[in-house]
NUSE-774890 format. One record per residue (C-alpha): residue in three letters; z, y, x. Coordinates in steps of 0.001 Angstrom, whole numbers, plus 500000, padded with zeros to 6 digits. Each point is the difference from the previous one (the first is absolute). Layout:
BEGIN
PT  code  up  north  east
PT  ALA  Z  Y  X
...
END
This chain:
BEGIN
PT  code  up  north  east
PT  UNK  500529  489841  488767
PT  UNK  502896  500864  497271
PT  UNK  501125  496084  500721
PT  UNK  499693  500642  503281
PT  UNK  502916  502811  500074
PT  UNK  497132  502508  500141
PT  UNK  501232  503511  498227
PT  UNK  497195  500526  497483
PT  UNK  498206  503587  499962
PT  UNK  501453  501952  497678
PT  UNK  503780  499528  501127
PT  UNK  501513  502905  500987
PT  UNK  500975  499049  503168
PT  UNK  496898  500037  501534
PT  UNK  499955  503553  498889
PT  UNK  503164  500925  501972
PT  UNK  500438  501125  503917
PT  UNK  501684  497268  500994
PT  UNK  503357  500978  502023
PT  UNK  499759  499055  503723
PT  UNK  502518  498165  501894
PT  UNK  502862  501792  502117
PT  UNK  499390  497671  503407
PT  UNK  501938  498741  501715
PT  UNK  503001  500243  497067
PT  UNK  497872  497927  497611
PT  UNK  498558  497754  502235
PT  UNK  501398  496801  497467
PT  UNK  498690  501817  497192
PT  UNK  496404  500565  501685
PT  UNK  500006  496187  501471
PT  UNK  500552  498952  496640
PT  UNK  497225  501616  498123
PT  UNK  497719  499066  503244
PT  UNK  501059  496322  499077
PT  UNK  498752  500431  495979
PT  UNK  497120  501801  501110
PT  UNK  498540  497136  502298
PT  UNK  501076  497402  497576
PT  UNK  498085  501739  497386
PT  UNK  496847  500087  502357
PT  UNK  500749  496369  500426
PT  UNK  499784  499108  496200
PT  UNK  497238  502242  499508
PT  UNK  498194  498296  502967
PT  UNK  500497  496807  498502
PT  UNK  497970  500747  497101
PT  UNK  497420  502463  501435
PT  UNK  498624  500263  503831
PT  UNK  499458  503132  500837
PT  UNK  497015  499635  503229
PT  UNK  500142  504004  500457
PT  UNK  503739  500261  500388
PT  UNK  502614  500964  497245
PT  UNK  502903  501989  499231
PT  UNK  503184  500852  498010
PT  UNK  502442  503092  499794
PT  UNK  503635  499525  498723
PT  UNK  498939  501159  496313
PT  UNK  497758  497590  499181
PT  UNK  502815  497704  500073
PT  UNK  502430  502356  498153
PT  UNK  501798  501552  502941
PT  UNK  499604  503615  500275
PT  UNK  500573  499908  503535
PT  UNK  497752  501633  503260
PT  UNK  498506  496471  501117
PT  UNK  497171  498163  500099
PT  UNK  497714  496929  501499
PT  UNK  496963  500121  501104
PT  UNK  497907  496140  501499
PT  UNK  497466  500992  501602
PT  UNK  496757  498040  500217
PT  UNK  499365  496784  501964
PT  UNK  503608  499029  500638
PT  UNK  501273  503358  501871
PT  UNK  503716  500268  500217
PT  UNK  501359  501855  496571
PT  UNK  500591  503801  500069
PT  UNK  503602  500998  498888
PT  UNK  500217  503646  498771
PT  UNK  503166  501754  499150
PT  UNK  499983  503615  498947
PT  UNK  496621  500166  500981
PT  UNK  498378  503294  499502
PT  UNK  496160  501375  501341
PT  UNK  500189  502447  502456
PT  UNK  496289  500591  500825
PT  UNK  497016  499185  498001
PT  UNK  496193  499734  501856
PT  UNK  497536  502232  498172
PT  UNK  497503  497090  499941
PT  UNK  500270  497844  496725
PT  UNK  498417  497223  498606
PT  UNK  500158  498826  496728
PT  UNK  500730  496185  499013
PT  UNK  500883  498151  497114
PT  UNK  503590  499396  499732
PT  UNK  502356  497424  497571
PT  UNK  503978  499824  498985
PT  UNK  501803  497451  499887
PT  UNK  501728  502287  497025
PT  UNK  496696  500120  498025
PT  UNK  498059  497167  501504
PT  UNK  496668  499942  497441
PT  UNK  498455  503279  501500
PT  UNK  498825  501229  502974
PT  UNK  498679  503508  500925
PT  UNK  498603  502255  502512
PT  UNK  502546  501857  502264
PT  UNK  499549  502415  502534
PT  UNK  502463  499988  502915
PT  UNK  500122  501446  503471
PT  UNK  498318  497395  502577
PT  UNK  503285  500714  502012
PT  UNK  503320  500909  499439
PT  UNK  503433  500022  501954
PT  UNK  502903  498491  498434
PT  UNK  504148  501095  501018
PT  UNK  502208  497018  499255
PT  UNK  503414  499015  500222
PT  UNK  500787  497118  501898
PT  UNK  503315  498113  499146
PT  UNK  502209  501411  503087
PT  UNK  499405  503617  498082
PT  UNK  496995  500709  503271
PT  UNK  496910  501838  498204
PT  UNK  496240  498222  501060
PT  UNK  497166  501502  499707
PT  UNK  496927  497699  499865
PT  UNK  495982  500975  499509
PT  UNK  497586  497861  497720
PT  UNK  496289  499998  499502
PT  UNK  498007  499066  497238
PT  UNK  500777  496850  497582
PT  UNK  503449  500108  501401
PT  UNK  500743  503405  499680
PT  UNK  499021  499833  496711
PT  UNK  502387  497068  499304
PT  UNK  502560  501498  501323
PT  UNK  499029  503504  498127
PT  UNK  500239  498127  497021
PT  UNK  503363  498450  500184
PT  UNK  501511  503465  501249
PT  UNK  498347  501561  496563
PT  UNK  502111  497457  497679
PT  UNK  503088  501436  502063
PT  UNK  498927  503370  499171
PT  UNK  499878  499016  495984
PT  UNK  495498  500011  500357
PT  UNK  497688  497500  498552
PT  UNK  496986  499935  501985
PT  UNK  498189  501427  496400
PT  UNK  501673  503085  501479
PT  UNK  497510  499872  502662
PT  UNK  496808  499670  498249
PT  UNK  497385  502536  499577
PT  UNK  500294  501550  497120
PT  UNK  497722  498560  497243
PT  UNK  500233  496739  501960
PT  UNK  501367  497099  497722
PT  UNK  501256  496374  501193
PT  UNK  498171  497706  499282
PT  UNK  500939  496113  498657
PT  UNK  499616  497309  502770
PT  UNK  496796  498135  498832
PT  UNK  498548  503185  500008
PT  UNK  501004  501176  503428
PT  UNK  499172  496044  501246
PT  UNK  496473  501035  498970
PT  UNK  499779  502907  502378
PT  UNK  500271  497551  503512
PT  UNK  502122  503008  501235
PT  UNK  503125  498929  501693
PT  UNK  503369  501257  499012
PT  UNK  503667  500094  500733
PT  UNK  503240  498270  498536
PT  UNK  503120  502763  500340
PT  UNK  498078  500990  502856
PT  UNK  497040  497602  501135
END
């Protein structure tokens, strides 16, 4: 992933709140890391299809900037968040395997909220508010974490460990790719 622009876990910037956009003022600015975010997703997709969907936030390209990408599964129009932050989480969670693009030879079990409600900025400065369910809610929970400087380790049970892909391939459990 590294020669695929990837930021590599263990960079600080995927520690780091990433600083959100002052829309409509920096709509350039915002356009322009949109533009490096789905040309990363292009390159990536080039080398690995991702069936369950895929994302990418701003600082796992080395821009430590509120935005991120998420493709949803089976060719579903791309999901453009700015600023995004969770405003309501359902009680009801699940727990899935999950991978990173910034740490792509482990997966592991994360619990997230079967629903959430995301506020976003749109590019005319307008906030939207949007609902998601289920794998996409937790792609999109996902992305927002790497904006908020989280891994999704940070997520795991305690006493929970990652585990390498041919281990979690021998499990027949489905999993998720910056989200999915």
């Amino acid at each position: 992933m590294r020669d695929l622009g990837v930021v590599q876990h263990g960079a600080g910037i995927l520690a780091e709140t990433a600083r959100a956009f002052d829309l409509p003022a920096e709509r350039d600015e915002a356009e322009r890391v949109m533009d490096e975010l789905f040309a990363a997703m292009e390159r990536i997709g080039q080398v690995h299809p991702f069936a369950k969907g895929m994302g990418i936030a701003a600082p796992q390209i080395g821009i430590a900037r509120a935005a991120a990408v998420v493709q949803p599964p089976g060719g579903a129009p791309a999901i453009i968040l700015l600023n995004p932050r969770i405003t309501e989480r359902a009680e009801e969670m699940d727990e899935q395997y999950e991978g990173c693009l910034s740490f792509f030879d482990v997966r592991g079990l994360v619990p997230r909220p079967l629903e959430i409600t995301v506020e976003a900025t749109a590019l005319t400065g307008e906030t939207v508010t949007t609902a998601y369910d289920r794998g996409l809610a937790r792609l999109i929970h996902h992305e927002i974490d790497h904006l908020d400087g989280l891994l999704y380790t940070a997520r795991m049970r305690t006493g929970v460990d990652p585990i390498p892909v041919e281990e979690y391939r021998q499990t027949g459990r489905d999993w998720v790719y910056d989200g999915v």
